[in-house]
C-alpha positions in Angstrom: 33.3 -26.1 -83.4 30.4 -28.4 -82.5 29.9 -30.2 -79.7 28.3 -33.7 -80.9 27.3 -34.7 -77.3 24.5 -32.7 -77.1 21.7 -33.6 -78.5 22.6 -36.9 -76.9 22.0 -35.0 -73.5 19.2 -33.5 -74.6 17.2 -36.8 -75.4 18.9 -38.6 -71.7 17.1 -35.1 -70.2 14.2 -35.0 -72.0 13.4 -38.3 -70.6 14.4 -38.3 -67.5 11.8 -35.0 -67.0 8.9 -36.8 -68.6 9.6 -39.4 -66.3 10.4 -37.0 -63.4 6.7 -35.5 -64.2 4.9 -38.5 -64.3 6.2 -40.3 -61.3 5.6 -36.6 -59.5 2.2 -37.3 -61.1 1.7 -40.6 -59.1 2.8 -39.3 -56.3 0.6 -36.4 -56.3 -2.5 -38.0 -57.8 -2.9 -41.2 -56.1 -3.3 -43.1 -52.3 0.1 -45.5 -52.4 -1.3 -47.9 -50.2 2.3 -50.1 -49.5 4.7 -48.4 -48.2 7.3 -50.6 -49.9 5.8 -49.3 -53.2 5.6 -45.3 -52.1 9.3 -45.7 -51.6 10.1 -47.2 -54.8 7.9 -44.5 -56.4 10.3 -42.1 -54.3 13.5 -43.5 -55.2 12.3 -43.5 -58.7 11.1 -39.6 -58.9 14.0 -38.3 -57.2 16.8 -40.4 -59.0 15.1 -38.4 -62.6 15.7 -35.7 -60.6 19.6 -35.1 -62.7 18.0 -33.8 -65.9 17.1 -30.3 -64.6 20.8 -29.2 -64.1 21.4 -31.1 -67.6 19.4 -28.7 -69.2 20.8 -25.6 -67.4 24.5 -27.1 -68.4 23.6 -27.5 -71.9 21.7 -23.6 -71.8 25.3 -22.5 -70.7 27.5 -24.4 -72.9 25.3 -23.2 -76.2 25.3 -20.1 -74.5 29.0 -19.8 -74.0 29.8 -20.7 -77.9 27.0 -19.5 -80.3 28.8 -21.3 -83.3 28.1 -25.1 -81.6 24.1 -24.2 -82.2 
């Protein structure tokens, strides 16, 4: 039995950690000078935060069924 959602959650988490990275990467990096805009940044970077547990979910599912790889 396959399970045809995932490689659907795979893209949706594979972008939401390159996103995750970079806006960590702005964070990091560079002097936010407003503070309206180091919140956004913020808000942005911890809302791509979801994608980490995606990938440990999909680990387990394959995991759990061999035959849906």
């Amino acid at each position: 039995m396959r399970i045809n959602y995932i490689n659907g959650l795979r893209l949706i988490a594979t972008l939401g950690v390159v996103f995750l990275h970079a806006s960590a990467g702005i964070l990091d990096l560079r002097e936010i000078p407003s503070p309206t805009d180091k919140f956004m940044h913020t808000c942005f970077k911890y809302s791509m935060q979801f994608a980490v547990p995606i990938f440990v979910m999909i680990s387990g599912a394959l995991f759990l069924n061999p035959a849906n790889m």
